[in-house]
RORO-617936 format. One record per residue: residue number from 1; y, z, x of N, C-alpha, C in turn; residue in three letters. Coordinates in Angstrom, 2 decimals. Atoms other than C-alpha are relative to their C-alpha. Example, Ala and Ser with C-alpha at 12.3 -4.5 7.8 and 13.67 -1.06 7.14 Angstrom:
2
r k:1 | nc2:-1.19 | nc3:0.00 | nc1:0.89 | cac2:-4.50 | cac3:7.80 | cac1:12.30 | cc2:1.20 | cc3:0.00 | cc1:0.90 | r:ALA
r k:2 | nc2:-1.19 | nc3:-0.06 | nc1:-0.82 | cac2:-1.06 | cac3:7.14 | cac1:13.67 | cc2:1.09 | cc3:0.73 | cc1:-0.77 | r:SER
This chain:
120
r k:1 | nc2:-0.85 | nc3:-0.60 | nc1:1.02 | cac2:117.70 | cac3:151.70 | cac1:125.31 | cc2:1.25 | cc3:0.56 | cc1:0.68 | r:UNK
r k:2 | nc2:-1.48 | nc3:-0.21 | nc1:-0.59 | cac2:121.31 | cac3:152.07 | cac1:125.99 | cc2:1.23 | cc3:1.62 | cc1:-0.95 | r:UNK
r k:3 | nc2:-0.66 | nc3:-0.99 | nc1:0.87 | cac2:123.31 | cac3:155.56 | cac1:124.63 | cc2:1.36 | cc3:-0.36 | cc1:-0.39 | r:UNK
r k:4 | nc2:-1.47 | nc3:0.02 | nc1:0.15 | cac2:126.36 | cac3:155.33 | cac1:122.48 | cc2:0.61 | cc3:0.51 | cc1:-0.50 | r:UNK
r k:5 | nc2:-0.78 | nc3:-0.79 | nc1:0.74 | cac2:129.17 | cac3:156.77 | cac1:121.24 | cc2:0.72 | cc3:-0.41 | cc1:-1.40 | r:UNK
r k:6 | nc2:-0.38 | nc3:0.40 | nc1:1.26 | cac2:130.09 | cac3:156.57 | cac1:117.37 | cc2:1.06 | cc3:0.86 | cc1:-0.04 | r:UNK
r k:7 | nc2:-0.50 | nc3:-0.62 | nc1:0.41 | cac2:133.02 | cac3:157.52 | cac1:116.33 | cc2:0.55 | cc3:-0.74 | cc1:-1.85 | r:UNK
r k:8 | nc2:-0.28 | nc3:0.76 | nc1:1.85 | cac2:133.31 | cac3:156.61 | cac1:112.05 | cc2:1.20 | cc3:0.60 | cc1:-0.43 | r:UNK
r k:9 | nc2:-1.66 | nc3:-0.46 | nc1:0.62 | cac2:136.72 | cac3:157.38 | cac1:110.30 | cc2:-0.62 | cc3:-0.27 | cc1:-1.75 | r:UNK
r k:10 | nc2:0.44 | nc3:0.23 | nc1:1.36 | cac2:135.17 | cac3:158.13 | cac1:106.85 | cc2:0.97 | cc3:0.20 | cc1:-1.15 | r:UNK
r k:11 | nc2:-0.94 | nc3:-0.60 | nc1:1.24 | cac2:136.68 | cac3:158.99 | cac1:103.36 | cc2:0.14 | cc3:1.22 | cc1:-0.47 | r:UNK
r k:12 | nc2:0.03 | nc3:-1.71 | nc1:0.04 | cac2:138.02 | cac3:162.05 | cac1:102.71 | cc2:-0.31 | cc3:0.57 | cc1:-1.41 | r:UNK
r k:13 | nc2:0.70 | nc3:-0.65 | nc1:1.31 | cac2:137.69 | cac3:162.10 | cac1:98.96 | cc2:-1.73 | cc3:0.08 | cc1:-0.42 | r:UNK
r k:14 | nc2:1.00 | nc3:0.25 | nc1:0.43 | cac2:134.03 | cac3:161.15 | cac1:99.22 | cc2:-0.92 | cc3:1.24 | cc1:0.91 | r:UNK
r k:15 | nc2:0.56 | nc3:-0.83 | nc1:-1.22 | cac2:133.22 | cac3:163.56 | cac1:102.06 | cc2:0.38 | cc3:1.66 | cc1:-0.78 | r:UNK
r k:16 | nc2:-0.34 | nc3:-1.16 | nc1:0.36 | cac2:134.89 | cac3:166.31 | cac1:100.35 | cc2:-0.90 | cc3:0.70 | cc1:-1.26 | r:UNK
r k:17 | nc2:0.85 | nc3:-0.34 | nc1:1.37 | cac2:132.82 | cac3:165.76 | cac1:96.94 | cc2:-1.51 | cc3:0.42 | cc1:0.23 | r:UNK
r k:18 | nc2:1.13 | nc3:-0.09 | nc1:-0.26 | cac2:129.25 | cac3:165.74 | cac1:99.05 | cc2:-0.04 | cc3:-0.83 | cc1:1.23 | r:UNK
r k:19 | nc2:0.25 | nc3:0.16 | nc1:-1.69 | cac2:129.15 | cac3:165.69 | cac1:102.71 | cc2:-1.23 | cc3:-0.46 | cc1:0.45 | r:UNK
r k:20 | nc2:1.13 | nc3:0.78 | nc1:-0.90 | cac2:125.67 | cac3:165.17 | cac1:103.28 | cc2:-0.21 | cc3:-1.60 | cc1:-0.60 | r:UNK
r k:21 | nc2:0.00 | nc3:1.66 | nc1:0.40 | cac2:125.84 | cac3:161.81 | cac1:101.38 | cc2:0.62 | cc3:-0.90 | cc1:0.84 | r:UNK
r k:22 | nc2:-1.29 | nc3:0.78 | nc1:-1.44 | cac2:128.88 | cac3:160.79 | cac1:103.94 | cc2:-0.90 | cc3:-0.40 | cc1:0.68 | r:UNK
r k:23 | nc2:0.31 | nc3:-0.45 | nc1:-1.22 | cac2:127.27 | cac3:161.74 | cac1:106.58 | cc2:-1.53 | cc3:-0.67 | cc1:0.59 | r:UNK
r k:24 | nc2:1.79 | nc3:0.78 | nc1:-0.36 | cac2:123.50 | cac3:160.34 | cac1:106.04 | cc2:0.05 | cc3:-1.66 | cc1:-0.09 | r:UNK
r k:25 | nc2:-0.64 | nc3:1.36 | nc1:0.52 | cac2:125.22 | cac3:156.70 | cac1:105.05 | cc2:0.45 | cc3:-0.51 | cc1:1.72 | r:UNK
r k:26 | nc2:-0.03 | nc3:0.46 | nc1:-1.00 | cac2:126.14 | cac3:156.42 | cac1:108.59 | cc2:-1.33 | cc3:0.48 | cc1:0.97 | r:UNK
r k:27 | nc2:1.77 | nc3:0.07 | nc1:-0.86 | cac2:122.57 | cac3:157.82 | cac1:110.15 | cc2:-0.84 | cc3:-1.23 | cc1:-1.00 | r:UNK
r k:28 | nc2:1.35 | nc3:0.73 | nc1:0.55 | cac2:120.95 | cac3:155.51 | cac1:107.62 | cc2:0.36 | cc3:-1.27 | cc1:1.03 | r:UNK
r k:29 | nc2:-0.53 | nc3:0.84 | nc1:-0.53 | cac2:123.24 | cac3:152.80 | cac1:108.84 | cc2:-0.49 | cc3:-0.75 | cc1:1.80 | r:UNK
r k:30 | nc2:-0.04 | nc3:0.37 | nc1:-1.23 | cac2:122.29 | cac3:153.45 | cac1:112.90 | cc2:-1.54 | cc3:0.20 | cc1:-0.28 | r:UNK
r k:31 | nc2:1.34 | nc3:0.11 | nc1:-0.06 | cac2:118.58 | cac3:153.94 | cac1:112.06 | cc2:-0.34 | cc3:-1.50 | cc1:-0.61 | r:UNK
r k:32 | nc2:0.51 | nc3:0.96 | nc1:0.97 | cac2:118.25 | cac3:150.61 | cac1:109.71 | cc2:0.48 | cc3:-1.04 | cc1:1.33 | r:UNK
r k:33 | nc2:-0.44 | nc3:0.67 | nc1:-0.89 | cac2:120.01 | cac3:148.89 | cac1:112.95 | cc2:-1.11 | cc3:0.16 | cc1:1.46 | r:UNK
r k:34 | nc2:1.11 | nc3:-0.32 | nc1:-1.16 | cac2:116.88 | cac3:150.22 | cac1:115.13 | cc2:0.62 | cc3:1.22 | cc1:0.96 | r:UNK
r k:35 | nc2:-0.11 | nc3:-0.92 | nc1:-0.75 | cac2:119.01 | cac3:153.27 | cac1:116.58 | cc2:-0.53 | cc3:1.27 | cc1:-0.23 | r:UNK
r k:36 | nc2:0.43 | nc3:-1.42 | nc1:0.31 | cac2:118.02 | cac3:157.09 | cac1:117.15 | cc2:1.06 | cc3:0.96 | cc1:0.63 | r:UNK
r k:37 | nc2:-1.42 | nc3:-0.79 | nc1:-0.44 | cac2:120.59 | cac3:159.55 | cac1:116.87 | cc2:-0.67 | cc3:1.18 | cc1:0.88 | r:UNK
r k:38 | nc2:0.28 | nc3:-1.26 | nc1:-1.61 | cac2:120.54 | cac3:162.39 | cac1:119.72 | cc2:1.04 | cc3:1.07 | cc1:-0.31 | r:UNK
r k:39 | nc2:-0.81 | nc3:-1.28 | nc1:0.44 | cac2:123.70 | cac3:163.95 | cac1:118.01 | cc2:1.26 | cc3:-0.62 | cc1:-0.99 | r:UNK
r k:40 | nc2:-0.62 | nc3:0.75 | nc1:1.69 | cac2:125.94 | cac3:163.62 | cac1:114.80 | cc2:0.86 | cc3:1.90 | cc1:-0.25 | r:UNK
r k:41 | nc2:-0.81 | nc3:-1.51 | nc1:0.26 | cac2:128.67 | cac3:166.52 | cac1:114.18 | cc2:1.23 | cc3:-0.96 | cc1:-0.60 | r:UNK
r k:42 | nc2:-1.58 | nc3:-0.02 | nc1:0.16 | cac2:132.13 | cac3:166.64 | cac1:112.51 | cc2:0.86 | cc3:0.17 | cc1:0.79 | r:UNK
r k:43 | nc2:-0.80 | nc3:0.34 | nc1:-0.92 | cac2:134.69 | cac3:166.03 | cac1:114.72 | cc2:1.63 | cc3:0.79 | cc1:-0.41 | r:UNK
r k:44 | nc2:-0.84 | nc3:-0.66 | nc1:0.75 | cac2:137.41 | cac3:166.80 | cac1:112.65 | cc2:1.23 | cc3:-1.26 | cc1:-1.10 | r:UNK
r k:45 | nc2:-1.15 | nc3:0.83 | nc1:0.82 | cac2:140.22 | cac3:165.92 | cac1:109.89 | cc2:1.00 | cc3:-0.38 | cc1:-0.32 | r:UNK
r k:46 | nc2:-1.74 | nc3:-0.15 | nc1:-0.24 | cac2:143.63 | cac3:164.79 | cac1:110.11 | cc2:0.68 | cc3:-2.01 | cc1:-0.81 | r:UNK
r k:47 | nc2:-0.81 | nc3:1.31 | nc1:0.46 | cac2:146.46 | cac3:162.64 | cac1:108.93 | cc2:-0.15 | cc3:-1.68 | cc1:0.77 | r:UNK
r k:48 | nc2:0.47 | nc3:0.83 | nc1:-0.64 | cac2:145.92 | cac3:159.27 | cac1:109.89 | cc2:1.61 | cc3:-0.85 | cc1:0.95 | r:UNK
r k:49 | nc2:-1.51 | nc3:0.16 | nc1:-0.88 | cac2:148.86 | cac3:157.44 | cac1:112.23 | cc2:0.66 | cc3:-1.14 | cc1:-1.52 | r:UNK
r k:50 | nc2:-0.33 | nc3:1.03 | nc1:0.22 | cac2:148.82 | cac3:154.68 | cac1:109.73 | cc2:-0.87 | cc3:0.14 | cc1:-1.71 | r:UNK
r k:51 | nc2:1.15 | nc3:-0.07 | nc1:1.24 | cac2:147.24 | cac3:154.28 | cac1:105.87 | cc2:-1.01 | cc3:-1.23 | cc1:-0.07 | r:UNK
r k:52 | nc2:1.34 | nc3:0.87 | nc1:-0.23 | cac2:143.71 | cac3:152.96 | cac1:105.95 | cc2:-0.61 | cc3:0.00 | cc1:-1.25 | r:UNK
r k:53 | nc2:0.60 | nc3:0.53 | nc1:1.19 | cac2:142.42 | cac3:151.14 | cac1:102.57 | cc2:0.45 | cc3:1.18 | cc1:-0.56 | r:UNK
r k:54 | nc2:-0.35 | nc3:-1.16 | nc1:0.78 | cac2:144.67 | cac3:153.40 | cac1:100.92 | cc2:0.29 | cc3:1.62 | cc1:0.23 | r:UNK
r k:55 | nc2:0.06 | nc3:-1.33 | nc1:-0.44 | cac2:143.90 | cac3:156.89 | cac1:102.50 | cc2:0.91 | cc3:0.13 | cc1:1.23 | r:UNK
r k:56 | nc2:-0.85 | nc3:-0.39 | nc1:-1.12 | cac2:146.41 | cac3:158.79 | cac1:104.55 | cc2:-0.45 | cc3:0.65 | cc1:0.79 | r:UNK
r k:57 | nc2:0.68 | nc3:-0.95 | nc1:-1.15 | cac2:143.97 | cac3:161.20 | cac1:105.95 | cc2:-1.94 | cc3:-0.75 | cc1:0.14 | r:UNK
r k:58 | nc2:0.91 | nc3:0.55 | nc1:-0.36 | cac2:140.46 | cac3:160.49 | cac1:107.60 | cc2:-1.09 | cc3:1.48 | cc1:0.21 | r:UNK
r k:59 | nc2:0.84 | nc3:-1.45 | nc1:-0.77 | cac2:137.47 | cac3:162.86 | cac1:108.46 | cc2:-0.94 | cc3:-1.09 | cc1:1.17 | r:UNK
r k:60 | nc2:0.16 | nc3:0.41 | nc1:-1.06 | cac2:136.44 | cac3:162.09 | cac1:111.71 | cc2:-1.21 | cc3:0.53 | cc1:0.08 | r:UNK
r k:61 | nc2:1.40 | nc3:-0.60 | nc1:-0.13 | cac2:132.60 | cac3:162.31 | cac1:112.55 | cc2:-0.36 | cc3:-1.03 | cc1:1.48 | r:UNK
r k:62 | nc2:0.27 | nc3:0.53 | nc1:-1.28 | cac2:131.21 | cac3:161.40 | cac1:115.97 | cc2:-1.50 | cc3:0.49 | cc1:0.22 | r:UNK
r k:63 | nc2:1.52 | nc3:-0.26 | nc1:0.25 | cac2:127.56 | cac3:160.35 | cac1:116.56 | cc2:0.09 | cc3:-0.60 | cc1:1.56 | r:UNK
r k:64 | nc2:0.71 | nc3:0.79 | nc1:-1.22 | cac2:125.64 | cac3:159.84 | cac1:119.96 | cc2:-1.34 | cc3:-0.62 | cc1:-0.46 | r:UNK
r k:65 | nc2:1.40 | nc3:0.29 | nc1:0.76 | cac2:122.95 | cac3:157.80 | cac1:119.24 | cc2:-1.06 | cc3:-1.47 | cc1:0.86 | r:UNK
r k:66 | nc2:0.25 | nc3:1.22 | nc1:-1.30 | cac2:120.38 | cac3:155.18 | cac1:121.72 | cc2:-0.68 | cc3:-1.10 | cc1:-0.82 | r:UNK
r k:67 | nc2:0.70 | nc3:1.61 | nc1:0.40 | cac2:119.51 | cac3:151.42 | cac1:120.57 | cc2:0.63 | cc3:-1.04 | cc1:0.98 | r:UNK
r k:68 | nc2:0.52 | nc3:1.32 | nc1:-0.93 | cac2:118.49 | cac3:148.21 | cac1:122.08 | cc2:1.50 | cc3:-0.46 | cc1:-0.40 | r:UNK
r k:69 | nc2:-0.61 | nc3:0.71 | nc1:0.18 | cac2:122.12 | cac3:146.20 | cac1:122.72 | cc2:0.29 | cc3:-0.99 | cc1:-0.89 | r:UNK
r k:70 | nc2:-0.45 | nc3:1.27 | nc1:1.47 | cac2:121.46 | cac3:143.48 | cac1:119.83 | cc2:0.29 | cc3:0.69 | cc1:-1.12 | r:UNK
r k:71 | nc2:-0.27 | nc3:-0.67 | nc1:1.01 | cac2:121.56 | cac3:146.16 | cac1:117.61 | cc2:1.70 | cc3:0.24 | cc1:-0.55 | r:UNK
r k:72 | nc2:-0.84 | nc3:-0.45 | nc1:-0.22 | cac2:124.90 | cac3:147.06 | cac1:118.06 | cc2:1.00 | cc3:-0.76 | cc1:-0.95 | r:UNK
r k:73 | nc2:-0.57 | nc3:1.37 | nc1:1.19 | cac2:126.73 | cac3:143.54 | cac1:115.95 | cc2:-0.35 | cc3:0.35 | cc1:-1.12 | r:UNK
r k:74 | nc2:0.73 | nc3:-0.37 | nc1:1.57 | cac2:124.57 | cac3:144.34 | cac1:112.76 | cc2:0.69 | cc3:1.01 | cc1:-0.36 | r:UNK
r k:75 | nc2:-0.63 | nc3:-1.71 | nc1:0.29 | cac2:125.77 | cac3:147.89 | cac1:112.88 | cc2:1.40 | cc3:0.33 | cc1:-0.40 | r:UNK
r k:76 | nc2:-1.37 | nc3:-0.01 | nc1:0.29 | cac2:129.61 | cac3:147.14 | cac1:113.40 | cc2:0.21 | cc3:-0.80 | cc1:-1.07 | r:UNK
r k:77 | nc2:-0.84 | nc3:0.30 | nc1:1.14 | cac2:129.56 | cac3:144.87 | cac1:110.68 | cc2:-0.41 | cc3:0.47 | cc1:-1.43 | r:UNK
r k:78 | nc2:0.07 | nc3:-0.71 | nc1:1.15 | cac2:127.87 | cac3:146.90 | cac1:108.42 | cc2:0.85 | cc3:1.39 | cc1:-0.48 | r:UNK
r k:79 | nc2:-0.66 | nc3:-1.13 | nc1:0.22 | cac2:130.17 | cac3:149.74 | cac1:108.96 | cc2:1.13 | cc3:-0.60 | cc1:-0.45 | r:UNK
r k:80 | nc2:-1.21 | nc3:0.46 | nc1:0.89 | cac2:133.12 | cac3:147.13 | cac1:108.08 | cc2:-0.37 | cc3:-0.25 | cc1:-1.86 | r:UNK
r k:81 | nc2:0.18 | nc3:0.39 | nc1:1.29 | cac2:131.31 | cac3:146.33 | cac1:104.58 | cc2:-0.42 | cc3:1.52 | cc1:-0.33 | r:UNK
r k:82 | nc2:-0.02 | nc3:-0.82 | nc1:0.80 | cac2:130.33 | cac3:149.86 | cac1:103.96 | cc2:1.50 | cc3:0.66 | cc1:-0.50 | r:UNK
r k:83 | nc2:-1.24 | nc3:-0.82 | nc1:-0.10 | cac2:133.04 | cac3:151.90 | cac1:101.61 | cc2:0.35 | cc3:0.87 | cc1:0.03 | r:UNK
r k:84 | nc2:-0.39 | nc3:-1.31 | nc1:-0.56 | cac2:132.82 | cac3:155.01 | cac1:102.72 | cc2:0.41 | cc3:0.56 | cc1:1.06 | r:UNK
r k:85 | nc2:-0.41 | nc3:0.22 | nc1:-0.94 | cac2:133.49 | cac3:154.04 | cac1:105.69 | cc2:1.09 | cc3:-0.36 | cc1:0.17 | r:UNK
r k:86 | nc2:-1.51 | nc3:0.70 | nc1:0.42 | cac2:137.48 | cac3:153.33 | cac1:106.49 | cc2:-0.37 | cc3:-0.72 | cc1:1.33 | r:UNK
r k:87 | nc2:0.29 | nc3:0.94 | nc1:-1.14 | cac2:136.70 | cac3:152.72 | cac1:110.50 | cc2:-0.82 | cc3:0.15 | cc1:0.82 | r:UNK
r k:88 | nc2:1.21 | nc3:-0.47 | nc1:-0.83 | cac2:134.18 | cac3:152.62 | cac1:113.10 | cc2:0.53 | cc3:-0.24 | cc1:1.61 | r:UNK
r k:89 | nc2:-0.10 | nc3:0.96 | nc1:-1.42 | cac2:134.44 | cac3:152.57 | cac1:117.11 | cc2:-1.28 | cc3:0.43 | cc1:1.24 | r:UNK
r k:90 | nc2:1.43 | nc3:-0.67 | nc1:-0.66 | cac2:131.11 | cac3:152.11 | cac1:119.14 | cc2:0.11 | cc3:-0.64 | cc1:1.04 | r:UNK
r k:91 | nc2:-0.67 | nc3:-0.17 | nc1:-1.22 | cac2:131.61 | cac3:152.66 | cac1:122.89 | cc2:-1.33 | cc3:-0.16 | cc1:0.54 | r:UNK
r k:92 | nc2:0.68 | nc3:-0.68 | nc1:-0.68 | cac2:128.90 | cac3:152.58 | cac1:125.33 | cc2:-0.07 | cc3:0.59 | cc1:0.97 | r:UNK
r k:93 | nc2:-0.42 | nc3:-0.91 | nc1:-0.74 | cac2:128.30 | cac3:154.93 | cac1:127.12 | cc2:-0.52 | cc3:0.24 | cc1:1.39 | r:UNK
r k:94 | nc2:0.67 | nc3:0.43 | nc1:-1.50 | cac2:128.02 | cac3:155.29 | cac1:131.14 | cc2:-1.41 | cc3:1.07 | cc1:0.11 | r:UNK
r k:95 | nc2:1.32 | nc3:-0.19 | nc1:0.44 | cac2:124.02 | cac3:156.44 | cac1:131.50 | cc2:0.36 | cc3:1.41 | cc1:1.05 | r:UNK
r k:96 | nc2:-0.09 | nc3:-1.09 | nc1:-0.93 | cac2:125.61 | cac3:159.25 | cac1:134.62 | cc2:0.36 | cc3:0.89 | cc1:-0.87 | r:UNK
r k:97 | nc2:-0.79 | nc3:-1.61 | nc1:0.47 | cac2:127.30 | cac3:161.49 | cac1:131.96 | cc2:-0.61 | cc3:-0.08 | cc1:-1.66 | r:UNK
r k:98 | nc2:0.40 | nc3:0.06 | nc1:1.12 | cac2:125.41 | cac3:160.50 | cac1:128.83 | cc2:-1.13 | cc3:1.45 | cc1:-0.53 | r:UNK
r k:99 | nc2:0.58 | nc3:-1.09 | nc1:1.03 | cac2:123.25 | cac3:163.68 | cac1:128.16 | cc2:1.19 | cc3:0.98 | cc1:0.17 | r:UNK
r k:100 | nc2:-1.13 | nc3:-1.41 | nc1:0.23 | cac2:126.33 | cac3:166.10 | cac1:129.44 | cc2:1.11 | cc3:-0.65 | cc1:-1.38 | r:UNK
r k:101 | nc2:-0.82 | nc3:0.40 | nc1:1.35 | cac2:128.06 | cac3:164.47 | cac1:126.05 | cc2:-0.89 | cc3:0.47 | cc1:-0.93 | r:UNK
r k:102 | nc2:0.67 | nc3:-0.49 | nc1:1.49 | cac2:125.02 | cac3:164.80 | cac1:124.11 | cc2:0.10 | cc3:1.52 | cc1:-0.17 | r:UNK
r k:103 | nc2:-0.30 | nc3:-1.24 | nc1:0.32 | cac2:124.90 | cac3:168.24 | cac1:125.10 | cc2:1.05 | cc3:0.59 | cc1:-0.71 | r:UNK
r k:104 | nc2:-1.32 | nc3:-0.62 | nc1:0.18 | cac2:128.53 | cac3:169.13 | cac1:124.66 | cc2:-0.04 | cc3:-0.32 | cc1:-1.51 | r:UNK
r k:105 | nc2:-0.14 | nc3:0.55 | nc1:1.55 | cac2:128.37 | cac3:167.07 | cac1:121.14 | cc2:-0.86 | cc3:1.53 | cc1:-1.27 | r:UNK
r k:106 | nc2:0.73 | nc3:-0.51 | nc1:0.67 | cac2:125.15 | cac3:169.30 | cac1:120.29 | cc2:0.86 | cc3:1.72 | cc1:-0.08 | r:UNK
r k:107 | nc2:-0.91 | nc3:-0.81 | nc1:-0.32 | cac2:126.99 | cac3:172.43 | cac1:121.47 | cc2:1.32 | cc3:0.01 | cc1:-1.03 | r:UNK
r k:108 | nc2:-1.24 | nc3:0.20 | nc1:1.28 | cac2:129.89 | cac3:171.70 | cac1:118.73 | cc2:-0.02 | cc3:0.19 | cc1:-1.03 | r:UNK
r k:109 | nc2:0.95 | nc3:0.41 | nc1:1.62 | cac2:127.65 | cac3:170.95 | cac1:116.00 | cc2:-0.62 | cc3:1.49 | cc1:-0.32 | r:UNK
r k:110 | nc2:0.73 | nc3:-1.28 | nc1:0.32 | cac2:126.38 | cac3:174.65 | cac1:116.42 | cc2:1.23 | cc3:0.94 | cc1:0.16 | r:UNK
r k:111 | nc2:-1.02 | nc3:-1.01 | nc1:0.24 | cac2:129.48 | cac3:176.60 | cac1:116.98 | cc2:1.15 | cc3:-0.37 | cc1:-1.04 | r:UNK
r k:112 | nc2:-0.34 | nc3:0.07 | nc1:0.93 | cac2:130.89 | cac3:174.81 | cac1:114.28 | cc2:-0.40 | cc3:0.83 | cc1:-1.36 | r:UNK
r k:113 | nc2:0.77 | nc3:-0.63 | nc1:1.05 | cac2:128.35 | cac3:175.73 | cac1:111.93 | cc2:0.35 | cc3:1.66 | cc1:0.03 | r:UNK
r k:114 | nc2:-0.27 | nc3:-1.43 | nc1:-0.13 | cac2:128.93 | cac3:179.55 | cac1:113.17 | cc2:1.37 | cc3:0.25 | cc1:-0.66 | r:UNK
r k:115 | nc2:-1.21 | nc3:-0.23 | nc1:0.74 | cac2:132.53 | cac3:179.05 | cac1:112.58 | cc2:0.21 | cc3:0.49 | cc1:-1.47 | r:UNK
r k:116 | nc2:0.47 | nc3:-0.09 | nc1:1.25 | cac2:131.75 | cac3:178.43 | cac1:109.08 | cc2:-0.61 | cc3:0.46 | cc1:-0.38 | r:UNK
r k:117 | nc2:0.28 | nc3:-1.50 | nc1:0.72 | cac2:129.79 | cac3:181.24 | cac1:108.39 | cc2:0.45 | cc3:1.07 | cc1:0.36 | r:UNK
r k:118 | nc2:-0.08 | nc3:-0.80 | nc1:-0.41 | cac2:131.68 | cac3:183.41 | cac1:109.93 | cc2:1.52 | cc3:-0.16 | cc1:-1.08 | r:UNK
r k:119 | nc2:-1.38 | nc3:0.48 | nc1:1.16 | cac2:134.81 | cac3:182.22 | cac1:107.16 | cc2:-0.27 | cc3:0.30 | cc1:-0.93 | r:UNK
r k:120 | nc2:0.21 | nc3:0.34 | nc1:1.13 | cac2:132.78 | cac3:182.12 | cac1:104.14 | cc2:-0.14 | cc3:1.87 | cc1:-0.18 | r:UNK
């Protein structure tokens, strides 16, 4: 099993109406492909350089996640046919620095969350 890096460029009106729907559409996506995620956070949201199927802005979500190499084809072209999806880019990742990412990823995903209750 090989670790990789997801980064999805989702929709912002669909993400905005119900996030965990976004958000589980690409874990269903890397589990139905035989992967297991290790870490899955918001990344963040911004104007895009360029307009993608319409949208000027993107929300950026970045998953680490480990499956068998054949998996990997199925996955990218299901993230081109899903539409909540605008883009996908899956990297793999070198196996020397792959948990100090997961960490750092997991590490994000929790002082995010703090952020956000510390706003509301």
């Amino acid at each position: 099993m090989v670790v990789y890096e997801g980064m999805f460029i989702l929709d912002p009106t669909k993400y905005s109406r119900d996030p965990a729907a976004a958000t589980q559409q690409v874990s269903d996506l890397i589990t139905q492909a035989g992967g297991t995620i290790l870490a899955a956070r918001l990344w963040d949201e911004r104007k895009l350089a360029y307009p993608i199927k319409g949208h000027k802005r993107g929300v950026y979500w970045l998953t680490y996640f480990k499956m068998a190499g054949g998996g990997v084809a199925p996955l990218e072209r299901q993230c081109q046919i899903a539409d909540d999806i605008l883009r996908s880019l899956i990297l793999k990742v070198d196996p020397r620095i792959a948990d100090a990412l997961v960490q750092h990823a997991l590490a994000g995903e929790t002082s995010n969350k703090t952020a956000a209750a510390g706003t509301a």
